[in-house]
DRENZAZA-88217 format. One line per field, with one value per residue: x, y, z of N, C-alpha, C, O in turn; residue in three letters. Coordinates in Angstrom, 3 decimals, decimal comma, m for minus. Each point is the difference from the previous one (the first is absolute). Layout:
N
n.x	X	...
n.y	Y	...
n.z	Z	...
ca.x	X	...
ca.y	Y	...
ca.z	Z	...
c.x	X	...
c.y	Y	...
c.z	Z	...
o.x	X	...
o.y	Y	...
o.z	Z	...
residu	ALA	...
END
This chain:
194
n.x	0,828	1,299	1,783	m1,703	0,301	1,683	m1,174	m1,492	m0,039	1,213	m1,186	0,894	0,551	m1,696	0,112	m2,358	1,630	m1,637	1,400	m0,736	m1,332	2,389	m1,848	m0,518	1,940	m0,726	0,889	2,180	0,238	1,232	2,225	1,585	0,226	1,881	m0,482	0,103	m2,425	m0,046	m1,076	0,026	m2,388	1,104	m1,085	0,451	m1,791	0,186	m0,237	2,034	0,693	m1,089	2,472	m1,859	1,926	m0,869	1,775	0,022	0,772	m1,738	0,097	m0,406	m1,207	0,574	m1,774	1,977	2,011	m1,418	m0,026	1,788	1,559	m1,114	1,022	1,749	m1,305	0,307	1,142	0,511	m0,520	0,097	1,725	0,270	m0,729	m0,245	1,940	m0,376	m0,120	2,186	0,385	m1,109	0,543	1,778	0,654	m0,852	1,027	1,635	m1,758	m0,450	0,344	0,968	m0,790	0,556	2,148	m0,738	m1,215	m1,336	0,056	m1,727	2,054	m0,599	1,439	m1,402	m2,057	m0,525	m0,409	m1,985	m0,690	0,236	m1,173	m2,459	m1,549	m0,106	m2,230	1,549	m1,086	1,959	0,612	1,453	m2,151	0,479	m1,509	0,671	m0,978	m0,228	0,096	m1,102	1,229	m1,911	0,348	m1,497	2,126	0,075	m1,896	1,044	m1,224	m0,673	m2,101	0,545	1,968	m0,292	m0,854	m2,550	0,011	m0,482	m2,615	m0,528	m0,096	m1,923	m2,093	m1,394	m0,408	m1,724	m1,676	1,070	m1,374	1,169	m0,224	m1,237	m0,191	m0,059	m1,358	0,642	m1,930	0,334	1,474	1,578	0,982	0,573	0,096	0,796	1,495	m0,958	0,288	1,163	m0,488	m1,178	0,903	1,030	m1,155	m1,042	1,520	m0,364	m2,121	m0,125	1,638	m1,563
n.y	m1,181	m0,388	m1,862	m1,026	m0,291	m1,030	m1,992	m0,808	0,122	m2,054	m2,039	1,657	m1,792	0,779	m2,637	0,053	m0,840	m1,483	m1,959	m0,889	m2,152	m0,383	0,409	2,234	m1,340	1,816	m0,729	0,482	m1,513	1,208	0,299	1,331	m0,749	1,130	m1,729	1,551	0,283	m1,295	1,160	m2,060	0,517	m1,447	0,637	m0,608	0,025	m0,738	m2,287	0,498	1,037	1,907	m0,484	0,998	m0,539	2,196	m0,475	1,402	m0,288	m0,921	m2,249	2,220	m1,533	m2,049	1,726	m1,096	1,708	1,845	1,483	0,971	2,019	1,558	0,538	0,958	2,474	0,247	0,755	2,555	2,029	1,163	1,194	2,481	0,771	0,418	1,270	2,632	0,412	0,709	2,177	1,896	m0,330	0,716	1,563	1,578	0,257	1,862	1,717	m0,313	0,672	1,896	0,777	0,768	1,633	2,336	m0,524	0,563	2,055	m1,272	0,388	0,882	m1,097	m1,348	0,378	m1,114	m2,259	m0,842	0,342	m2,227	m2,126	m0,538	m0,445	m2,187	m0,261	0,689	m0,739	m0,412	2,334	m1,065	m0,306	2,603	m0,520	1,888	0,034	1,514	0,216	1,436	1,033	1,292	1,859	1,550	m0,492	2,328	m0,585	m1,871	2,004	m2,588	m1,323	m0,701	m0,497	2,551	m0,325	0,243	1,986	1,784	m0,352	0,288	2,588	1,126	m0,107	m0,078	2,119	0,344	m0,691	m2,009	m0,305	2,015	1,784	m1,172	0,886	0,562	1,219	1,139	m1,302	m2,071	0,320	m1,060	m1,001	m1,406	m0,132	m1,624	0,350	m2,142	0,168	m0,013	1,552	m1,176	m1,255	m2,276	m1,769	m0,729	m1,187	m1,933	m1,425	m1,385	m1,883	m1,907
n.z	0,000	1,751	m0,123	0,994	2,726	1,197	m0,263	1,731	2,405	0,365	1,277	0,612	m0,557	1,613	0,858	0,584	1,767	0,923	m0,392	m1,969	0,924	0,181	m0,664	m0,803	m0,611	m0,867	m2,153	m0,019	1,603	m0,692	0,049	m1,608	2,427	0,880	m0,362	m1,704	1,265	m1,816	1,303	m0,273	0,938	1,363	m1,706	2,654	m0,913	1,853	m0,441	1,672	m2,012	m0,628	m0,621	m0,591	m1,404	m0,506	m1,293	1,687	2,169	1,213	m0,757	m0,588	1,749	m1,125	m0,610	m1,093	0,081	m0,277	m2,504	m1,593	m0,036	m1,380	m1,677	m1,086	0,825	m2,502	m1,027	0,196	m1,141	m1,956	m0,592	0,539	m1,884	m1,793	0,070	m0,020	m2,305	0,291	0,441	m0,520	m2,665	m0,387	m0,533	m1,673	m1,669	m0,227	m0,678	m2,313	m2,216	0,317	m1,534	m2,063	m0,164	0,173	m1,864	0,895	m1,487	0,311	0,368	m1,561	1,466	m1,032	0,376	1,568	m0,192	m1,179	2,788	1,219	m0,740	m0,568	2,175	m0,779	0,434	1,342	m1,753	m1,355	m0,455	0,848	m0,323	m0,191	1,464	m1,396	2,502	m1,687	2,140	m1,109	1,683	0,542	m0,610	m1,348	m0,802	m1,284	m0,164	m1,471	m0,359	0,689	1,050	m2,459	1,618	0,235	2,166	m0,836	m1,559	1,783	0,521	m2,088	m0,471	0,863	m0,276	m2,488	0,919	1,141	m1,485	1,439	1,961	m1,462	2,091	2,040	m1,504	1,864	m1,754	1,879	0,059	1,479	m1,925	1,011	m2,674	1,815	m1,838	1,311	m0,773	1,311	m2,145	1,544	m1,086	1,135	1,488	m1,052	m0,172	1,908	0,182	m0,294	1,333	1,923	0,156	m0,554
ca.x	m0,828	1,108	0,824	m1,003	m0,261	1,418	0,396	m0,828	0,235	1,954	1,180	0,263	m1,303	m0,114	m1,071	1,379	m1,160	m0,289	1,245	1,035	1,155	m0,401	m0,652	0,312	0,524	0,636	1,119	m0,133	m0,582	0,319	m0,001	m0,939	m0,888	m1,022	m0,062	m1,314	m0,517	m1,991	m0,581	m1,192	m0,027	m0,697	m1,091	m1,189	m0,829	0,352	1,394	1,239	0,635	1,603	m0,110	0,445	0,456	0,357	0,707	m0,554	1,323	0,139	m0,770	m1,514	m0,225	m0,654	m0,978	m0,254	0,503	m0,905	m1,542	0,578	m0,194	m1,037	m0,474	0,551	m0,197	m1,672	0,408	0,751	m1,012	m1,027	1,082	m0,136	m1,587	0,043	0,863	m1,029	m1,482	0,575	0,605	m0,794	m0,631	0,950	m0,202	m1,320	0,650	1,029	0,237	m1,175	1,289	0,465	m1,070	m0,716	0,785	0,470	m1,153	m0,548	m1,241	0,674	0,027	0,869	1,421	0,620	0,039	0,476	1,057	m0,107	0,098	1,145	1,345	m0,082	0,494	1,208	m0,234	0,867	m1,116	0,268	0,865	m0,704	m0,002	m0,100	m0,769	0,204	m0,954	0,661	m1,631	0,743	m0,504	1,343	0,475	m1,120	m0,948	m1,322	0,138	0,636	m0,821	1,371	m0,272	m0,334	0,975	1,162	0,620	m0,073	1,069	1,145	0,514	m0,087	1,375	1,334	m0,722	0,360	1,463	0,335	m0,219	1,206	m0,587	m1,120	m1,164	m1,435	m0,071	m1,262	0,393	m0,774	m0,307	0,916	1,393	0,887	m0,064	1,075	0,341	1,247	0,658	0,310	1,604	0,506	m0,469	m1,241	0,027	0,708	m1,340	m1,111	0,930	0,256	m0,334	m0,122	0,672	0,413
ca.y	1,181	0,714	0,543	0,604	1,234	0,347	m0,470	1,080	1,165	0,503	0,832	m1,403	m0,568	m1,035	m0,682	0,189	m0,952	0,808	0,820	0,549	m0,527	0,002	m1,190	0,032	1,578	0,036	0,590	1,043	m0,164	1,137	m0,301	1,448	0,223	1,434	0,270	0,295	m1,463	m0,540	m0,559	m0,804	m0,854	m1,385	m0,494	m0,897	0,438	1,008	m0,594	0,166	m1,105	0,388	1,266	0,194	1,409	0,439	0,672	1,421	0,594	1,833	0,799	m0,376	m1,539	0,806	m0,433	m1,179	m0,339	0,096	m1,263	m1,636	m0,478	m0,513	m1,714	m0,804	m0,471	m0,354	m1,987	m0,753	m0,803	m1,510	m1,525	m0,106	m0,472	m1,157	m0,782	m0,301	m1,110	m1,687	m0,504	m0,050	m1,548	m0,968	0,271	m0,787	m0,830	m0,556	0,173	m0,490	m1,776	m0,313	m0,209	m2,080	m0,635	m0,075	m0,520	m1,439	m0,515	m0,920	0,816	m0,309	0,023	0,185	1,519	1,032	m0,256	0,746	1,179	0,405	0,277	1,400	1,016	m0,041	m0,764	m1,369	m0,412	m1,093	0,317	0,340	1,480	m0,102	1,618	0,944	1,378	0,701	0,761	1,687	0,274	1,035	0,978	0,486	m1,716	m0,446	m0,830	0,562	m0,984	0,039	m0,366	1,209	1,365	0,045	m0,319	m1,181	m0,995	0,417	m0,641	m1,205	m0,448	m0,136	m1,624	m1,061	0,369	m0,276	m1,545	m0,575	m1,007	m0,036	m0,167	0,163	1,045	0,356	1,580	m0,003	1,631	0,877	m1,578	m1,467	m1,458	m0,578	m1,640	m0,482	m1,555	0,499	m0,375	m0,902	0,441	0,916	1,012	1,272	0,305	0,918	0,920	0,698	0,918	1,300	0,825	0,087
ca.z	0,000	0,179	m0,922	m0,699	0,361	m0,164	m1,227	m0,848	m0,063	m0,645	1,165	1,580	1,036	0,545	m0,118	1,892	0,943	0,783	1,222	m0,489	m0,579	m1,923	m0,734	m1,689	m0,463	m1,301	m0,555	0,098	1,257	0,389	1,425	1,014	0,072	m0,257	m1,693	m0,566	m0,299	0,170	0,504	m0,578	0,915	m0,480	1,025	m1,096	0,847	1,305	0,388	m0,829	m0,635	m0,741	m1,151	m2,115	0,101	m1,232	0,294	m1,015	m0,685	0,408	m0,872	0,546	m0,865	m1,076	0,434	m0,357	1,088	1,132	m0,332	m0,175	1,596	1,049	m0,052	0,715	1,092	0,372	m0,446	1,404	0,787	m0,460	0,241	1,816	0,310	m0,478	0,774	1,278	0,215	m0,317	1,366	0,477	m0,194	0,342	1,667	m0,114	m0,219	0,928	1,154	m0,083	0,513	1,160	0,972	m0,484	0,099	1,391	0,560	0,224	m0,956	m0,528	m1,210	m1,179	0,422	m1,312	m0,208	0,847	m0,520	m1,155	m0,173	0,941	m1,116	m0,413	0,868	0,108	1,310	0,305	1,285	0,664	1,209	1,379	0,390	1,627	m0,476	0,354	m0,134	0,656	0,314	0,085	0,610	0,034	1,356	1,216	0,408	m0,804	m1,492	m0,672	m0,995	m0,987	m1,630	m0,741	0,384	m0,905	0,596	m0,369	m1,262	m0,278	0,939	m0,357	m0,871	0,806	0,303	m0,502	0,029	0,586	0,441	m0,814	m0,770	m0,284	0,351	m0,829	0,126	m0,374	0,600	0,636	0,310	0,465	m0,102	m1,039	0,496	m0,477	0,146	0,114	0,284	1,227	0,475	1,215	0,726	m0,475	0,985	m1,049	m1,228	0,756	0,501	m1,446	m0,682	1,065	m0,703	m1,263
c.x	0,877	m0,102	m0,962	m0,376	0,729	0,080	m0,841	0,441	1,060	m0,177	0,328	m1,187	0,379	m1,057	0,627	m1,820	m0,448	0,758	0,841	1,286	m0,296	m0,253	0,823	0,145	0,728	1,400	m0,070	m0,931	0,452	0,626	m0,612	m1,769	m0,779	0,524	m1,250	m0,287	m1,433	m0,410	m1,347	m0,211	m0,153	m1,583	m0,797	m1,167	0,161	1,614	0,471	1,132	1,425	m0,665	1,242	0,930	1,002	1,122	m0,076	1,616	m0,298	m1,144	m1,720	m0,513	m1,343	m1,402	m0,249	0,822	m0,338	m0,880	0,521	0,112	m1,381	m0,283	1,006	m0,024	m1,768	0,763	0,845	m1,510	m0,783	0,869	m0,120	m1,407	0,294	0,370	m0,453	m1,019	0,422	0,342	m1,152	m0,946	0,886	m0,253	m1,657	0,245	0,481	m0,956	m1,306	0,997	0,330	m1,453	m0,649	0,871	m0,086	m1,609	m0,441	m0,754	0,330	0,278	0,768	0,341	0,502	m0,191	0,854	1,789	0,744	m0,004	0,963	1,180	0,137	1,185	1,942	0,339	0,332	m1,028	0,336	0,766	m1,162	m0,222	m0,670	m0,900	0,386	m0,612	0,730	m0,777	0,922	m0,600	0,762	0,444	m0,815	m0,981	m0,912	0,582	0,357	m0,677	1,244	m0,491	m0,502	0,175	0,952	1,284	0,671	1,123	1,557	0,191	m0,026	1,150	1,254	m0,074	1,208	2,165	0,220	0,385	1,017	m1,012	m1,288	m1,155	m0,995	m0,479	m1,664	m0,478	m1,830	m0,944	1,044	0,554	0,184	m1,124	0,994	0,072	1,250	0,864	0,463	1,471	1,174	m0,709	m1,458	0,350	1,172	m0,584	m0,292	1,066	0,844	m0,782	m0,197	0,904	m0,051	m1,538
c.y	1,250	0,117	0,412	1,458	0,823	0,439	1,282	1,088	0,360	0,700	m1,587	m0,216	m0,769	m0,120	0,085	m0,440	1,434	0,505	0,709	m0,456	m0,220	m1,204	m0,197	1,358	m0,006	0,700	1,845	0,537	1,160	m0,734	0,841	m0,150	1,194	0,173	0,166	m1,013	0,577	m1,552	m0,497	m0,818	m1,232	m0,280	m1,058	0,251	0,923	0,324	0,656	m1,522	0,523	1,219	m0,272	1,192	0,128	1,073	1,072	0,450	1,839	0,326	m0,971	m0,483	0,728	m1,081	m1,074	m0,937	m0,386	m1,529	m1,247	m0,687	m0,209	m1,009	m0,903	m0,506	m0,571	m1,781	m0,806	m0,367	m0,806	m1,243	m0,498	m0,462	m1,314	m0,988	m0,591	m0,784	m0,897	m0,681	m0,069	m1,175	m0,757	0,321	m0,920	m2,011	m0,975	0,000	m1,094	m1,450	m0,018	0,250	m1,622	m0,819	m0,294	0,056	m0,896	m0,652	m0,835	m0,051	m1,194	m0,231	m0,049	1,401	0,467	m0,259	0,872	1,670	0,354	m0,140	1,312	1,240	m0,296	m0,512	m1,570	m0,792	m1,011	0,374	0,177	1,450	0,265	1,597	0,643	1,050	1,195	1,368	1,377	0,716	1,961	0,188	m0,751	m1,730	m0,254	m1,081	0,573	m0,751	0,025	m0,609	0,939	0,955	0,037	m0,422	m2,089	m1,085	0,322	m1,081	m1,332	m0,523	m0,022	m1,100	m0,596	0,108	m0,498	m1,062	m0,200	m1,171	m0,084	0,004	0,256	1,716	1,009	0,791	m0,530	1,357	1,161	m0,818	m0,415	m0,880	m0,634	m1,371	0,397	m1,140	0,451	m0,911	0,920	0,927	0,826	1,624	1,095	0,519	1,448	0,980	0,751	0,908	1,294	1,160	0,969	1,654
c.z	0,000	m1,647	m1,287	m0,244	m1,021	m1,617	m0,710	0,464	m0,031	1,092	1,047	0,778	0,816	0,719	1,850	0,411	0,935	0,882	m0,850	m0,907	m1,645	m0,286	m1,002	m0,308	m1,300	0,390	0,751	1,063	0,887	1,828	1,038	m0,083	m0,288	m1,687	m0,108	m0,611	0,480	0,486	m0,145	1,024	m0,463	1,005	m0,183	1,099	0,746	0,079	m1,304	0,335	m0,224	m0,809	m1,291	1,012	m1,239	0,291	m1,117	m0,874	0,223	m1,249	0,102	m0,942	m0,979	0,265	m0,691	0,895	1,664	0,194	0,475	1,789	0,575	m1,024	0,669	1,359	0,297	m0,868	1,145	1,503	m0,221	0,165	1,299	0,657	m0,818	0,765	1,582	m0,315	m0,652	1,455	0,757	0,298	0,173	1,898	0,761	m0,137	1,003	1,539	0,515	0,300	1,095	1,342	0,131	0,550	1,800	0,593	0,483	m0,681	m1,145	m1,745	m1,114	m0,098	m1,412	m0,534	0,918	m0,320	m1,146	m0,170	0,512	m1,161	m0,705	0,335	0,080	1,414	0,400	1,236	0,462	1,157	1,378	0,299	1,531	m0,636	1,168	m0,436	0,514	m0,341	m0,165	0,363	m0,401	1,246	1,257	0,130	m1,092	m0,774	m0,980	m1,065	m1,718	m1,471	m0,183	m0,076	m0,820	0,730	0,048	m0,396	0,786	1,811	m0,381	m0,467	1,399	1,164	m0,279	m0,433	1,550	0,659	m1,383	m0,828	m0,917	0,064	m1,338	0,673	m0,188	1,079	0,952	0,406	0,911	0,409	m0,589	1,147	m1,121	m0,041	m0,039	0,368	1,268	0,329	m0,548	1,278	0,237	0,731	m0,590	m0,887	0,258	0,753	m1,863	m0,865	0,932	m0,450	m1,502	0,156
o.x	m0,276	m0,745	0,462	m0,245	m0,453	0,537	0,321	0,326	0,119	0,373	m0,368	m0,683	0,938	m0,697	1,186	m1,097	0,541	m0,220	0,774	0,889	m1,059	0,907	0,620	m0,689	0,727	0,170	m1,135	m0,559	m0,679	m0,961	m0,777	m0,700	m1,127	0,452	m0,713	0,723	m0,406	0,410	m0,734	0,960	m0,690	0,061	m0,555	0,585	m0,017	0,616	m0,546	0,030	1,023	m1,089	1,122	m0,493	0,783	m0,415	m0,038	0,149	0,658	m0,471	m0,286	0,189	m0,636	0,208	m1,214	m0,436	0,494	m0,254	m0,451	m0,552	m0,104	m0,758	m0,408	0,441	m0,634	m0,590	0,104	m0,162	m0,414	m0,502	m0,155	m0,128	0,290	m0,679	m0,014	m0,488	m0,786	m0,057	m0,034	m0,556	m0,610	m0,449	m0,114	m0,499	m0,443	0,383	m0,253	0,153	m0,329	0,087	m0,405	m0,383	0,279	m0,060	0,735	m0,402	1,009	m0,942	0,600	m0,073	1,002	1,055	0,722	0,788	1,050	0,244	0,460	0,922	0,990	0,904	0,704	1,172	m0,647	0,187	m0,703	0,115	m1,073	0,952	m0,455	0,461	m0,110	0,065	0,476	m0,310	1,069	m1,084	1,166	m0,009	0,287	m1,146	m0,511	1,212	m0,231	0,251	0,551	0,621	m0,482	m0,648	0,578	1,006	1,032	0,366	0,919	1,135	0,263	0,502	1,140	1,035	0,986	0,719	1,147	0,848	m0,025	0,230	m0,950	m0,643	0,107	m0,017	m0,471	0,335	m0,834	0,531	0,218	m0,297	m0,656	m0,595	0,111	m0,030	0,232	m0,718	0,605	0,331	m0,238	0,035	0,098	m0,326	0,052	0,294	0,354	m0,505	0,369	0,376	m0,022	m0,300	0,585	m0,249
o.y	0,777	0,783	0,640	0,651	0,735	1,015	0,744	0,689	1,210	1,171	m1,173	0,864	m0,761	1,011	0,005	0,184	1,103	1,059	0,784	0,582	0,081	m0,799	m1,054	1,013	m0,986	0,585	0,391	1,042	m0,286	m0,428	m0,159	0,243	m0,001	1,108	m0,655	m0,629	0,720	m1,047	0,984	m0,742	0,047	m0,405	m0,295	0,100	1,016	1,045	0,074	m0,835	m0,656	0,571	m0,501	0,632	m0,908	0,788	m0,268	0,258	0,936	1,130	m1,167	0,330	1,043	m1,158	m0,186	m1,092	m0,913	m0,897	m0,847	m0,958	m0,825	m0,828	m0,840	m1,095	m0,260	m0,967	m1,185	m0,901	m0,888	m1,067	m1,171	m0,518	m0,844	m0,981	m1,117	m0,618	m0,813	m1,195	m1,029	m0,340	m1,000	m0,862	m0,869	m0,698	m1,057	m0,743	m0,239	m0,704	m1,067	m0,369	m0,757	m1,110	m1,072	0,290	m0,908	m1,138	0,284	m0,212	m0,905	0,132	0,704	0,442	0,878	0,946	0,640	0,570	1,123	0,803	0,729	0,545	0,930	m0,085	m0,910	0,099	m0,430	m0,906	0,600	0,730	m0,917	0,716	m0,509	0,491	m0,192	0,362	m0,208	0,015	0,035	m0,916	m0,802	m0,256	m1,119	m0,082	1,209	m1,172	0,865	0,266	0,783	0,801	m0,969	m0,038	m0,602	m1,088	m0,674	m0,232	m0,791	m1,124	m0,461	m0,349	m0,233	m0,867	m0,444	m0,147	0,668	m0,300	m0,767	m0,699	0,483	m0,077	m0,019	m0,142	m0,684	1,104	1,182	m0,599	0,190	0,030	0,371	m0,493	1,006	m0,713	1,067	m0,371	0,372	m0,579	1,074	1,081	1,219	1,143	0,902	1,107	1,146	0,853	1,130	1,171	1,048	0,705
o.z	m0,914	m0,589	m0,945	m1,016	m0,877	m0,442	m0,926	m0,966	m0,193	0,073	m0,067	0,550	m0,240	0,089	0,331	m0,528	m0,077	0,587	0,550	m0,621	m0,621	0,234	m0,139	0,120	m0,127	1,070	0,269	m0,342	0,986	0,639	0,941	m0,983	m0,495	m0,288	0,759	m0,773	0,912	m0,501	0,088	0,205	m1,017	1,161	m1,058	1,079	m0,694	0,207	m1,101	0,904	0,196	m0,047	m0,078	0,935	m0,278	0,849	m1,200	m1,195	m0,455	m0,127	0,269	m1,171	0,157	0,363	0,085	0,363	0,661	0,803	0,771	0,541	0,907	0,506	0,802	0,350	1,023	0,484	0,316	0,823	0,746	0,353	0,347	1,109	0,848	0,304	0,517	0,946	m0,487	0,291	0,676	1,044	0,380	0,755	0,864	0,882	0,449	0,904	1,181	0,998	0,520	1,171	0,882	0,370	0,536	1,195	m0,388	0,243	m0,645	m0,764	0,579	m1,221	m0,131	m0,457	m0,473	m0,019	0,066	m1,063	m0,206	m0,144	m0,066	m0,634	0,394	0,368	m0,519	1,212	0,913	0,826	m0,058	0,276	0,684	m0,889	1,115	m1,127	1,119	m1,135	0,574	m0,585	m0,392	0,822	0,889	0,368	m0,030	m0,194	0,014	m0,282	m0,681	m1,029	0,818	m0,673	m0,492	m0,707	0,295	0,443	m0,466	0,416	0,905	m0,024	0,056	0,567	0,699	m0,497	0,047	0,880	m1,034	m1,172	0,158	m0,783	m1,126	1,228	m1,137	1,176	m0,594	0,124	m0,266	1,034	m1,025	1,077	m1,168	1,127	m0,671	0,702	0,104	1,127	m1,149	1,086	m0,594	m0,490	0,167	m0,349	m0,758	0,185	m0,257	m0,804	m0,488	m0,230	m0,273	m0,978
residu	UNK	UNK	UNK	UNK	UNK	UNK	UNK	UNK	UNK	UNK	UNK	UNK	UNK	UNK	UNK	UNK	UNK	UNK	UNK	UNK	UNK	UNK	UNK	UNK	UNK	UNK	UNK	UNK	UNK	UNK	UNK	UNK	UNK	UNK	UNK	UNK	UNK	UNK	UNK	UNK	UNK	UNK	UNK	UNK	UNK	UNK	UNK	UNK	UNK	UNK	UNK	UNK	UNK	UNK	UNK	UNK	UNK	UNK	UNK	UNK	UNK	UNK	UNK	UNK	UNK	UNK	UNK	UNK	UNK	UNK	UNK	UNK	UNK	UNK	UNK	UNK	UNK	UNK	UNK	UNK	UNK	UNK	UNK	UNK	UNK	UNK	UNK	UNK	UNK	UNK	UNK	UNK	UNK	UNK	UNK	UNK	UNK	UNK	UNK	UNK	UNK	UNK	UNK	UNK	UNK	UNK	UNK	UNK	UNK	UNK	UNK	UNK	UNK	UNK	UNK	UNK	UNK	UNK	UNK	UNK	UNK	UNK	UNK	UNK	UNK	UNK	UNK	UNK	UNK	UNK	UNK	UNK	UNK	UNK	UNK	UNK	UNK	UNK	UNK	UNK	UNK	UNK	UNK	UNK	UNK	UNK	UNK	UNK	UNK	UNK	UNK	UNK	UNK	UNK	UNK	UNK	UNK	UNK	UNK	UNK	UNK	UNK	UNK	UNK	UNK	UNK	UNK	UNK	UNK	UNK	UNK	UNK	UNK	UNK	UNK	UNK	UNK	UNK	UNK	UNK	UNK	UNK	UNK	UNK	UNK	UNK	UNK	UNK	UNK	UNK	UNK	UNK	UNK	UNK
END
């Protein structure tokens, strides 16, 4: 998307996450931050994402130039919404399997086989569920499915634990299948940490 930008308006672009960092940047990128540059938000609903930023060279962008950045930051969000309702149904998915998996209700075992391969899931290892409830400051609950907060404690769940957990976001928590050797109590002290 960058070198597109780029391509059409013959200046430096780059593509930077909501903290700032560069995703994607073309040739001729300016280091000095205070270099003259435009700015284009990435949005997808409420939520910001990042920003298109275009380097001017001191000279002011011409109104097909402008254009080009607010399309480029209206395809970077449709990619970012896309992406959220690919994950969104894979999440739906994953979170419906592992409820069948840790119910008492009596389910499938050849489908359920068949969704856990899907998922890239090893069901022959012994697993141990781990609920781990977030709470903020002041003791409330930390409501976490369907939070934009969602995808970034799952990912750090599943960074924390060495054995591949089963991973899945709770109204306010993880729940985790994990392998409880060699230790469960390092499990749960890893992710306290994590």
């Amino acid at each position: 998307l960058a070198e597109a930008v780029s391509e059409l308006a013959q200046r430096p672009v780059a593509i930077r996450d909501v903290q700032g960092n560069v995703l994607a940047a073309t040739d001729g990128v300016p280091a000095e931050p205070e270099a003259p540059h435009v700015v284009r938000p990435i949005r997808a609903g409420d939520a910001a994402h990042g920003e298109v930023v275009m380097w001017t060279g001191g000279v002011d962008l011409l109104p097909h130039e402008l254009t080009t950045m607010e399309h480029a930051a209206t395809v970077a969000a449709m990619a970012i919404a896309q992406e959220r309702s690919v994950v969104s149904s894979e999440q739906r998915h994953r979170t419906l399997l592992l409820m069948q998996l840790v119910s008492r209700q009596p389910v499938d075992r050849a489908e359920i086989a068949r969704w856990a391969t899907a998922m890239g899931w090893d069901m022959e290892r012994a697993r141990a569920v781990v609920l781990v409830e977030l709470c903020d400051g002041t003791g409330e609950r930390v409501r976490v499915a369907g939070q934009p907060v969602e995808d970034r404690l799952v990912r750090a769940a599943q960074d924390a634990v060495s054995s591949q957990p089963i991973v899945w976001a709770l109204r306010a928590g993880l729940a985790l299948l994990v392998e409880p050797r060699p230790s469960l109590g390092r499990v749960t002290r890893d992710l306290h940490a994590a």
